[in-house]
C-alpha positions as CSV (number, residue, x, y, z in Angstrom):
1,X,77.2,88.0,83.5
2,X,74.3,88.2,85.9
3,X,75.7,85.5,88.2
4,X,79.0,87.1,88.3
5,X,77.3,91.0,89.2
6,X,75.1,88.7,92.0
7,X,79.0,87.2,93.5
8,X,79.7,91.3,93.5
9,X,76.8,92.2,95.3
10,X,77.2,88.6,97.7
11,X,80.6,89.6,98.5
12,X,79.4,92.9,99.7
13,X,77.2,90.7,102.5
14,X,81.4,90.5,104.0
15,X,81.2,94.2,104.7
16,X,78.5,93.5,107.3
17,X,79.6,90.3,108.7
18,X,81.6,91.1,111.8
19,X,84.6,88.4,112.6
20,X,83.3,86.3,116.1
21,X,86.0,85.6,118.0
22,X,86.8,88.6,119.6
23,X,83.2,88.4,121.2
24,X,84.3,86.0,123.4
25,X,86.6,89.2,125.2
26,X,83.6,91.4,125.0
27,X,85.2,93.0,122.2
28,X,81.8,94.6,119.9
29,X,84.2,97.0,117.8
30,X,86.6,94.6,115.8
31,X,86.7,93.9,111.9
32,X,84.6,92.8,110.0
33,X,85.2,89.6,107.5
34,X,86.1,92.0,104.4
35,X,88.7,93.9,106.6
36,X,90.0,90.5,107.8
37,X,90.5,89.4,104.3
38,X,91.9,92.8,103.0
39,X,94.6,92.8,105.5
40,X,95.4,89.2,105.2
41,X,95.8,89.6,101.3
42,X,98.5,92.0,102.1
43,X,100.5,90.2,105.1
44,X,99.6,86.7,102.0
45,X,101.4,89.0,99.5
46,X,104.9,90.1,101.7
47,X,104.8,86.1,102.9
48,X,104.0,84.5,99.3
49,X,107.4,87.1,98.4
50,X,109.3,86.0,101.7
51,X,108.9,82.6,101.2
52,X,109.6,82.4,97.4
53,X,106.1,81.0,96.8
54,X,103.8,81.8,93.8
55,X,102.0,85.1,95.1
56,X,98.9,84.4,92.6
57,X,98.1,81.4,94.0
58,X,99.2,82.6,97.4
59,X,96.3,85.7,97.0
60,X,93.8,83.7,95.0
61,X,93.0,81.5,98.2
62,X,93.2,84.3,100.4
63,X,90.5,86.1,98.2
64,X,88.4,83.0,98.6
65,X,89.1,81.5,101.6
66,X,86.1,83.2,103.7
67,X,83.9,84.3,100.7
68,X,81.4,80.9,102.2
69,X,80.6,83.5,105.1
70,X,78.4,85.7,103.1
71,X,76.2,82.7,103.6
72,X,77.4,80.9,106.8
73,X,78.8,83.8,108.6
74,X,81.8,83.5,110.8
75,X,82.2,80.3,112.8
76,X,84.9,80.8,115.6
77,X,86.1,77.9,117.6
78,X,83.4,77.5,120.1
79,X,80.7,77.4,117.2
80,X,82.9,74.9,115.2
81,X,82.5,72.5,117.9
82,X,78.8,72.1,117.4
83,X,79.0,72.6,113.5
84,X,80.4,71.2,110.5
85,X,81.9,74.3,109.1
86,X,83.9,73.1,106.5
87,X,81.4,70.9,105.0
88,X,79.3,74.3,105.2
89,X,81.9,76.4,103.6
90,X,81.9,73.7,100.9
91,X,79.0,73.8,99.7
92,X,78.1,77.4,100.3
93,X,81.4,78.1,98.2
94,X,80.2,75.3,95.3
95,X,76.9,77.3,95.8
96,X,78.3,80.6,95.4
97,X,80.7,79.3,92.3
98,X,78.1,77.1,90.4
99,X,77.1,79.8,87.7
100,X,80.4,81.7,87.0
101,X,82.6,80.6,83.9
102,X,84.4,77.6,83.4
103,X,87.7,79.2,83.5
104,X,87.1,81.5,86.4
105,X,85.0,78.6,88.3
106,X,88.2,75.9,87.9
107,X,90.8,78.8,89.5
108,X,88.6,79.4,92.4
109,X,87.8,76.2,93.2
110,X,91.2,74.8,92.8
111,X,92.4,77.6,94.9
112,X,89.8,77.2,98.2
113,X,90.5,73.5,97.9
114,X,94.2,73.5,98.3
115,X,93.8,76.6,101.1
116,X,91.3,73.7,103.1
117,X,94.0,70.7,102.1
118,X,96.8,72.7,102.7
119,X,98.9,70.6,100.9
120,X,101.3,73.1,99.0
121,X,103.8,75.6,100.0
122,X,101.2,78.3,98.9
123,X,98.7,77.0,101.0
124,X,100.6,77.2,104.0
125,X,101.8,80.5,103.4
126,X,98.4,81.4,102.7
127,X,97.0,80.0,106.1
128,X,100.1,81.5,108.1
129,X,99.2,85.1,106.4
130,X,95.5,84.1,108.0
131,X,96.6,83.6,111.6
132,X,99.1,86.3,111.4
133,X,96.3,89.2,109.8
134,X,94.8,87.6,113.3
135,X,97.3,87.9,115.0
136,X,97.6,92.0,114.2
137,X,94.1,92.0,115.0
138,X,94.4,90.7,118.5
139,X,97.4,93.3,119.6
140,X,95.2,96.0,118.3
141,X,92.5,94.3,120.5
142,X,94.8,93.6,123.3
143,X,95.8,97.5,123.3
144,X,92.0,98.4,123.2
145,X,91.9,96.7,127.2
146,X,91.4,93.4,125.6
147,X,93.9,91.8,127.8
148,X,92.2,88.6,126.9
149,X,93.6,88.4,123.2
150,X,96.9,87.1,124.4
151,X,95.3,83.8,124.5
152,X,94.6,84.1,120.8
153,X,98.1,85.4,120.3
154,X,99.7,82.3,122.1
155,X,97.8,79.7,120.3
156,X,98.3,81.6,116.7
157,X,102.4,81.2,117.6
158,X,102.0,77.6,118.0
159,X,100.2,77.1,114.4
160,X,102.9,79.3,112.4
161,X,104.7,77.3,110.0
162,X,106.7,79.5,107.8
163,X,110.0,81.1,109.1
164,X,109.2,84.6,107.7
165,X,105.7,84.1,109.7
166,X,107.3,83.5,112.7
167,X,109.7,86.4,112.4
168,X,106.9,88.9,111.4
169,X,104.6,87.5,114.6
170,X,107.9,88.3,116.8
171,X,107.0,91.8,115.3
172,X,103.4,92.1,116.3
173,X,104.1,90.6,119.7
174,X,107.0,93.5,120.4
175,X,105.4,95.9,118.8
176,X,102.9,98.8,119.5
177,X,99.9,98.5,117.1
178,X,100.1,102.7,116.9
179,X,104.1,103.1,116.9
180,X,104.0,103.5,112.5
181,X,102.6,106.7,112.8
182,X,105.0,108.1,115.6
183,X,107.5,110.1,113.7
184,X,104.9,110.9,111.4
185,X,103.5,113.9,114.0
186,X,106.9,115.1,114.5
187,X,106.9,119.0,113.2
188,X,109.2,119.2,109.9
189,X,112.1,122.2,111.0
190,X,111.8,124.9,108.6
């Protein structure tokens, strides 16, 4: 039980960990990794449902899939041209795993395995709902003066694979990160 409550308390080290990327714009107030992974285990959930996939597998890699940066931290692209970040992530994640029950260990290594292979239908959902929780990220950005996100916003379109990703990131491109609260503010006539 002790090793599991230590994974609790580890996980909490993605609460502090803020996503690199955007420092390349100048950007210092973006998400952090846990607000990266909550949004994308949403937008992984309305895919996994889209696409027909299994949404348990679909979320279980999405709930793993950057747990390794507790340890490593967030490697964007530039970094990951110096360093070996998956064999990182592999063994921080076989690190972080080790201790934790048999059953619980198998299911969460199966799962970050086939996210890193992406060799299933649930793994490529899982990475589209990854580049498209970035993509959301980068309009929010973009509206914030970023103009420089469109970059990341151009290459993200190219990786989409799913048809229901591609339809949603149509979406984010049109739309204006604030417009869901618009007729919200409207006064309700008595």
């Amino acid at each position: 039980m002790k090793h599991i409550v230590n994974l609790f308390f580890e996980t909490g080290m993605l609460n502090r960990i803020q996503r690199t990327g955007p420092y390349a714009v100048n950007s210092r107030d973006h998400e952090n990794v846990a607000e990266h992974c909550h949004r994308a285990l949403l937008v992984g959930y309305v895919l996994a449902k889209l696409e027909k996939v299994d949404v348990q597998k679909v979320l279980t890699m999405l709930l793993v899939h950057d747990l390794p940066e507790a340890r490593i931290g967030d490697m964007n692209l530039i970094t990951r041209r110096y360093i070996d970040r998956d064999a990182g992530e592999k063994k921080a994640f076989d690190d972080q795993t080790e201790y934790l029950p048999d059953v619980v260990k198998k299911e969460l290594r199966t799962a970050f395995k086939d996210f890193n292979d992406k060799d299933s239908k649930e793994a490529i959902v899982a990475h589209d709902a990854d580049l498209l929780e970035c993509a959301v990220e980068a309009k929010e950005l973009m509206i914030k003066g970023f103009a420089d996100m469109k970059n990341w916003l151009e290459n993200i379109k190219k990786r989409l694979k799913t048809e229901s990703a591609k339809n949603l990131f149509k979406q984010v491109e049109e739309l204006h990160p604030n417009i869901w609260w618009e007729h919200l503010k409207k006064v309700p006539k008595d």
